[in-house]
GUBA-790575 format. One line per field, with one value per residue (C-alpha): x, y, z. Coordinates in steps of 0.05 Angstrom, whole numbers, plus 5000, padded with zeros to 4 digits. Example, Ala and Ser with C-alpha at 12.3 -4.5 7.8 and 13.67 -1.06 7.14 Angstrom:
// GUBA-790575
x (5246,5273)
y (4910,4979)
z (5156,5143)
This chain:
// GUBA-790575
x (7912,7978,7965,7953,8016,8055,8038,8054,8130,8133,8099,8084,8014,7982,7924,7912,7900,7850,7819,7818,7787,7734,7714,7704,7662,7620,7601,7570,7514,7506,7520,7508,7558,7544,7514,7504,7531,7514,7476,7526,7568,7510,7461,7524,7515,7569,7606,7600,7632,7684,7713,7735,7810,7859,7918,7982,8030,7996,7988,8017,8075,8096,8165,8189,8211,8167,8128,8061,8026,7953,7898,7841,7769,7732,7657,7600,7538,7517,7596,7564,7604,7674,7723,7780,7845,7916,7981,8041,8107,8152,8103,8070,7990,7991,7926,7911,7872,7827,7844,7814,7866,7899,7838,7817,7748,7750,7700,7653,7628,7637,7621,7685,7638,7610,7685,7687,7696,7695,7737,7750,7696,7756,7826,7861,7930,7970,8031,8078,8046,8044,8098,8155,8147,8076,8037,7971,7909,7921,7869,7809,7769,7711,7627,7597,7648,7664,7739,7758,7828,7866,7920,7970,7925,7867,7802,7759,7700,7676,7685,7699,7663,7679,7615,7544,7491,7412,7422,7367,7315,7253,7266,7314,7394,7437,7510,7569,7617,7689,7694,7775,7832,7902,7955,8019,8074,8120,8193,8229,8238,8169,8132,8067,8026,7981,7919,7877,7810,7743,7687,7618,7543,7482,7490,7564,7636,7706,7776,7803,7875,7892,7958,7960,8011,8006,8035,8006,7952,7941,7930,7897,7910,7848,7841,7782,7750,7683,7644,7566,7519,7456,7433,7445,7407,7438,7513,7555,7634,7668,7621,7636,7596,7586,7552,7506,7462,7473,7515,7509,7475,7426,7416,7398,7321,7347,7387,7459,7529,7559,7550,7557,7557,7575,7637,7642,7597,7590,7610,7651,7654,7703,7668,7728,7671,7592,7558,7484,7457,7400,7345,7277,7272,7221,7279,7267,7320,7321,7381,7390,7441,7498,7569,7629,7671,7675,7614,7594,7546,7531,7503,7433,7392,7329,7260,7261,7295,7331,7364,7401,7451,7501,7516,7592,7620,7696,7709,7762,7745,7701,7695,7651,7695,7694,7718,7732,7776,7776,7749,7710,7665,7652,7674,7670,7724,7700,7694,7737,7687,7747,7799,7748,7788,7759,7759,7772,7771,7808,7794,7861,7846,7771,7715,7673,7607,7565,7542,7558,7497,7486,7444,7413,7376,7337,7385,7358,7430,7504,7510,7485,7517,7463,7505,7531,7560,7584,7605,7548,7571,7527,7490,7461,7493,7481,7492,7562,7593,7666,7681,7750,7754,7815,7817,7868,7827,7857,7852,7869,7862,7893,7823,7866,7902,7845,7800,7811,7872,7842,7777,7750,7712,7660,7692,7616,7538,7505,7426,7381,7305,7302,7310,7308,7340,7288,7296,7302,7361,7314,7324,7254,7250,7203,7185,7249,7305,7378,7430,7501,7563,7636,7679,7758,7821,7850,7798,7798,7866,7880,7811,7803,7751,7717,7716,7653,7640,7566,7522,7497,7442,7387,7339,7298,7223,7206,7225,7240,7301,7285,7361,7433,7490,7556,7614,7692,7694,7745,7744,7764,7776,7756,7682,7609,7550,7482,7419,7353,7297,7221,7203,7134,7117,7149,7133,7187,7260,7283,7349,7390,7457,7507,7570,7612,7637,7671,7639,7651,7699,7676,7721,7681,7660,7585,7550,7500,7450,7385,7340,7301,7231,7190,7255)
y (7396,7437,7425,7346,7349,7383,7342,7276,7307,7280,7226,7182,7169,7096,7049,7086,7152,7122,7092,7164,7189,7122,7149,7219,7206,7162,7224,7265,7255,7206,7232,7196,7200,7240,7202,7255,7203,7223,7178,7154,7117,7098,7060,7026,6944,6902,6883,6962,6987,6922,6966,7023,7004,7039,7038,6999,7044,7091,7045,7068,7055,7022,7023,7028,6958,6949,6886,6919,6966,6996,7012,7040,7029,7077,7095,7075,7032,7017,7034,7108,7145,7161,7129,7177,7156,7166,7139,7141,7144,7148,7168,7221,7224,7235,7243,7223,7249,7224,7235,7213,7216,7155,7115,7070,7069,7018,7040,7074,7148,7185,7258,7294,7337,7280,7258,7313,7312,7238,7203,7124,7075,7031,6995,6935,6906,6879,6835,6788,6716,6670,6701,6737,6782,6797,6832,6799,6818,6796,6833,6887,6928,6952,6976,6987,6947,6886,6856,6794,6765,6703,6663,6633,6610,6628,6664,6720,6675,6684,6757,6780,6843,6899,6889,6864,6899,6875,6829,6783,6816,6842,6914,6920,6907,6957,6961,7004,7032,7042,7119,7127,7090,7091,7052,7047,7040,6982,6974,6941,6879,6872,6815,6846,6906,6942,6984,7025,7041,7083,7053,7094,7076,7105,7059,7057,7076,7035,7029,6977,6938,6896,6861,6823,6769,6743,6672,6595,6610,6687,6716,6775,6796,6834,6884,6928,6972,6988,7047,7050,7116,7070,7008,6952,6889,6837,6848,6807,6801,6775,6761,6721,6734,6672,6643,6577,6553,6480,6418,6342,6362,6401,6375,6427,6437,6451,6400,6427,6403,6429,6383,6444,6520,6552,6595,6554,6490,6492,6520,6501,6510,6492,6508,6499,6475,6477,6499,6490,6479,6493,6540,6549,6554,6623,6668,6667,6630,6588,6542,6481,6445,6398,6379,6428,6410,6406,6417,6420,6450,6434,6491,6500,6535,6539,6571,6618,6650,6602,6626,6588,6596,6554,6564,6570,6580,6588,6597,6570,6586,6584,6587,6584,6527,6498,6430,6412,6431,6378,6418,6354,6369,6436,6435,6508,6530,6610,6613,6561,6536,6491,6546,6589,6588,6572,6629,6615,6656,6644,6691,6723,6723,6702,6729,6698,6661,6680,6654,6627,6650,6623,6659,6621,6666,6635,6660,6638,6653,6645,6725,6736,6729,6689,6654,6696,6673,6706,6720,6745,6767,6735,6796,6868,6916,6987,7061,7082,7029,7007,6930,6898,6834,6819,6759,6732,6703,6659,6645,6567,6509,6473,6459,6398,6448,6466,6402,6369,6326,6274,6270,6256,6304,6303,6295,6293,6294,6273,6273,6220,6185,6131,6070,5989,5937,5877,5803,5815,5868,5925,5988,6012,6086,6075,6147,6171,6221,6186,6229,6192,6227,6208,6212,6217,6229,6203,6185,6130,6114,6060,6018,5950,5947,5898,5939,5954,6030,6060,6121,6163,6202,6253,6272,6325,6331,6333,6265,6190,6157,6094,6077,6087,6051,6058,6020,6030,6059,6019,6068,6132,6112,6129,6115,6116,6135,6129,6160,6147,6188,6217,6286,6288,6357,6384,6443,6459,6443,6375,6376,6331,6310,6249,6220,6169,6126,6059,6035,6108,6140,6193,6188,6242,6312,6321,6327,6371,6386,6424,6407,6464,6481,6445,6419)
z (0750,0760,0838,0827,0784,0835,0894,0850,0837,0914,0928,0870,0849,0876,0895,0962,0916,0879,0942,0975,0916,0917,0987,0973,0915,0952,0996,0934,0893,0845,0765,0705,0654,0596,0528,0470,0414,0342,0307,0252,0323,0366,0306,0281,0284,0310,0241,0225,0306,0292,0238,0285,0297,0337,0285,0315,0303,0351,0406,0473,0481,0407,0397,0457,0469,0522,0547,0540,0491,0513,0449,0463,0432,0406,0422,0387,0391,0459,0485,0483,0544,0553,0605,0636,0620,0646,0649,0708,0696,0746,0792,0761,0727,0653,0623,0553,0503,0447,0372,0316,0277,0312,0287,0224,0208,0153,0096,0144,0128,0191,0186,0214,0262,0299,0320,0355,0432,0442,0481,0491,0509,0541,0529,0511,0531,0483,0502,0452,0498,0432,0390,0405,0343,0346,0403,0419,0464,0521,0564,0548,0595,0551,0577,0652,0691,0649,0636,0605,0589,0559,0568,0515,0449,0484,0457,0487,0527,0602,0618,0694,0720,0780,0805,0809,0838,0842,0782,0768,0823,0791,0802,0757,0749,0772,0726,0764,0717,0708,0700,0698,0691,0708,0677,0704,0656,0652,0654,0596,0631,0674,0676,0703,0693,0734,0722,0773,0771,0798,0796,0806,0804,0838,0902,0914,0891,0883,0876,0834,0823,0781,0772,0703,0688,0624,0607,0592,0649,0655,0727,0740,0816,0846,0895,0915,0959,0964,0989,0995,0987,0997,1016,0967,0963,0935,0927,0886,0891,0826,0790,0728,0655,0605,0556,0551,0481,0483,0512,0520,0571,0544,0475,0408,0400,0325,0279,0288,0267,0325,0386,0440,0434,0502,0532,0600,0618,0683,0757,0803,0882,0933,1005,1058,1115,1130,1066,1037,0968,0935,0905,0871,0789,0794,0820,0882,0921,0978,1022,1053,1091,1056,1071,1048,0992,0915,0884,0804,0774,0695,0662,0621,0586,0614,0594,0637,0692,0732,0808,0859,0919,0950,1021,1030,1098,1081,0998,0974,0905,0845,0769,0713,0683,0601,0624,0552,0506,0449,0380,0363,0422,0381,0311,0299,0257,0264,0344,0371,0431,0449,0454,0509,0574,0644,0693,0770,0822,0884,0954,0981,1057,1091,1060,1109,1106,1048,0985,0905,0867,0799,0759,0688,0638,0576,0504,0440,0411,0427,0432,0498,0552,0597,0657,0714,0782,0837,0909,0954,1023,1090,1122,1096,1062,1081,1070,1098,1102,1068,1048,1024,0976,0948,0901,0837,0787,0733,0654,0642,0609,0660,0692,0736,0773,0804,0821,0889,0882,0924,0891,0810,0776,0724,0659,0617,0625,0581,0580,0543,0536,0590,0558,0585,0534,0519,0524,0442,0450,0427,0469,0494,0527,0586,0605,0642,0630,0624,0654,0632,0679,0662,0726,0712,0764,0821,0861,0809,0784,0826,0836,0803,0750,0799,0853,0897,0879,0891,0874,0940,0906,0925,0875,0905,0918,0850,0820,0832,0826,0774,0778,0792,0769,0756,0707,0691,0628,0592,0533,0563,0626,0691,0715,0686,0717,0698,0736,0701,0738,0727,0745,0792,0762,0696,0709,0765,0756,0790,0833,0825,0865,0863,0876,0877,0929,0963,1027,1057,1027,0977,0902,0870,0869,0877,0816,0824,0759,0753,0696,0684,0684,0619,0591)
């Protein structure tokens, strides 16, 4: 250490030091962290762990009139191995160190031997963004590689992660780690901060920026460099962590007072040129060829594992989006559905050809996390070799900012029993599935509610189309479409795609929905 420190007196400590150190690492033998947690931390339940505090007035930082303050969380339950942590000032590596004494533990009965030689399971950033009196989380990096941040009267919902490796593939998920941290600190008046970080797992090793910027959107600039000890088969790059129970979409098996449970409702992709969409519902996933552009995918969950890829020949973007924001679409007074920001992530430079993967695991419950997308690059990935992806990824619930600003987008869908009105006015289901889709924006503004607008649909192998239509909805405005189709085999999903359009020129997004397996 008195070497490191030395060295640092003359050239001040930065990304491409963690990067060096990335490569290195990558050279040596895989080790697993150590886990030697007593039982009193790691058999503690969530409400019990929740009481473990960091106390404020030993935050980092506190009282120094700074824009920031760093706690840190303490281990316990499955958070059950310690994360490195330093500090730079001016340059220069300070390390910090693990006390208990800076922690509450509520009414818990810790034995003071098992607090010995811990150390943190991760940190939070605090940052006065909705008051100018009180400082508020802001951003947390806490287990394997997982982060998640919020912008201005915003909750916690989709969480962000370093890296994906394997997930979803029957041999087994593979979950790189952040193993040390680096934050640097701020100056009095900075508007950013930035944290550095090594990641490590069996198949490869990383360094890791990020640039947060707090405000009414929050923007977390990425960059990372990758370095690979084996072969890897399916790599994904920013891949994005959510949660899906229920929707209009996707209706309650149970009776419910809350219309939708979920943390984002669906995903959006914007392909810059030549893409593909598709895949099977048995996790194994296949492609096929469709135009570039705006593409959205409502969410679901299904009955079992559900995998599918998007070809994308130049990203532009994508995000695991919660399109609403109304609390009567929710009415949850304890966890604020409508106050769960959309995450977007947006490529800085050309990532190439590759592929959006979205990945749909059956939850019985609103605590697992059970949606993931993510990046995954065209070609193999192999032992040796070093990668670059560099991406800012945003907070918002501004979700107009990032929709085409030519096109509409999918406001609602809305899923129902098929149903034909008789000569006598009664409504009589007739076997179908209803799927109602609200289309809103400019695409629309300016047509005449007489106006000649159609449905170009594809339904897939697996159904019939029984009928499209489409109507100005004169209540909310915008336009209404309904689909009402029958599924050949119910025990496959059915793809479905549509959009809206006037003689040839598209107004919509394509709306692109798989009904699960059985559902």
């Amino acid at each position: 250490m008195c070497l490191v420190f030395a060295a640092q007196t003359c050239f001040a400590f930065g990304f491409e030091d963690v990067v060096k150190k990335a490569s290195e690492l990558s050279k040596q033998g895989y080790q697993a962290p150590e886990s030697s947690l007593p039982e009193s931390l790691s058999q503690l339940e969530y409400a019990d762990y929740a009481q473990i505090q960091m106390k404020d007035d030993q935050a980092l930082w506190q009282g120094e009139d700074l824009p920031f303050n760093l706690k840190f969380f303490h281990e316990g339950m499955h958070y059950n191995s310690a994360v490195t942590m330093h500090t730079i000032v001016d340059g220069k590596v300070q390390d910090l160190s693990f006390d208990p004494g800076d922690f509450d533990y509520g009414d818990l009965d810790i034995p003071e031997e098992d607090l010995e030689g811990l150390g943190f399971a991760g940190f939070k950033v605090t940052n006065a963004i909705n008051d100018a009196e009180v400082m508020d989380e802001v951003m947390a990096f806490q287990g394997a590689s997982y982060f998640r941040a919020v912008g201005r009267h915003q909750t916690y919902g989709t969480s962000g992660r370093g890296l994906a490796i394997d997930t979803a593939l029957p041999s087994g998920e593979e979950f790189p780690a952040f193993r040390e941290f680096w934050v640097v600190k701020p100056s009095p008046d900075s508007q950013y901060l930035t944290v550095f970080a090594l990641l490590d797992s069996p198949s490869l090793t990383g360094a890791y920026r990020f640039v947060l910027r707090p405000g009414e959107d929050t923007v977390v600039d990425v960059s990372s460099r990758l370095f690979t000890r084996n072969a890897v088969e399916k790599l994904g790059i920013a891949p994005l962590t959510s949660m899906y129970l229920y929707g209009p979409a996707q209706p309650s098996d149970s009776l419910n007072y809350r219309p939708a449970i979920h943390d984002a409702n669906g995903l959006l992709i914007h392909d810059g040129g030549g893409a593909g969409t598709n895949g099977s519902g048995d996790g194994e996933s296949k492609d096929d060829g469709s135009k570039p552009g705006w593409t959205w995918r409502p969410l679901a969950n299904p009955g079992q594992l559900m995998v599918n890829n998007q070809e994308v020949a130049s990203l532009k973007g994508f995000g695991l989006l919660q399109r609403s924001h109304d609390f009567h679409d929710y009415e949850d007074l304890t966890d604020r559905y409508d106050r769960r920001p959309s995450v977007w992530v947006e490529p800085q430079g050309n990532w190439g050809k590759g592929k959006v993967e979205l990945i749909q695991i059956p939850t019985p419950n609103e605590t697992n996390d059970n949606i993931v997308a993510m990046w995954k690059p065209e070609g193999a990935v192999e032992a040796g070799e070093a990668f670059e992806f560099n991406y800012r990824m945003y907070w918002t619930t501004h979700e107009a900012k990032f929709h085409s600003p030519d096109l509409s987008w999918v406001d609602q869908t809305r899923r129902s029993r098929g149903e034909v009105r008789q000569d006598n006015l009664v409504r009589e289901t007739d076997g179908s599935l209803a799927f109602i889709v609200d289309f809103k924006g400019p695409g629309l503004e300016s047509l005449e509610s007489d106006a000649d607008i159609t449905v170009e649909t594809d339904i897939g192998d697996n159904g019939e189309l029984v009928e499209s239509r489409v109507e100005p909805n004169k209540a909310a405005g915008g336009w209404r479409m309904f689909l009402r189709v029958k599924r050949n085999n119910n025990g496959q999903p059915l793809d479905m795609r549509a959009f809206l359009k006037d003689g040839d020129q598209r107004l919509s997004e394509t709306w692109y929905y798989r009904l699960p397996a059985n559902d």
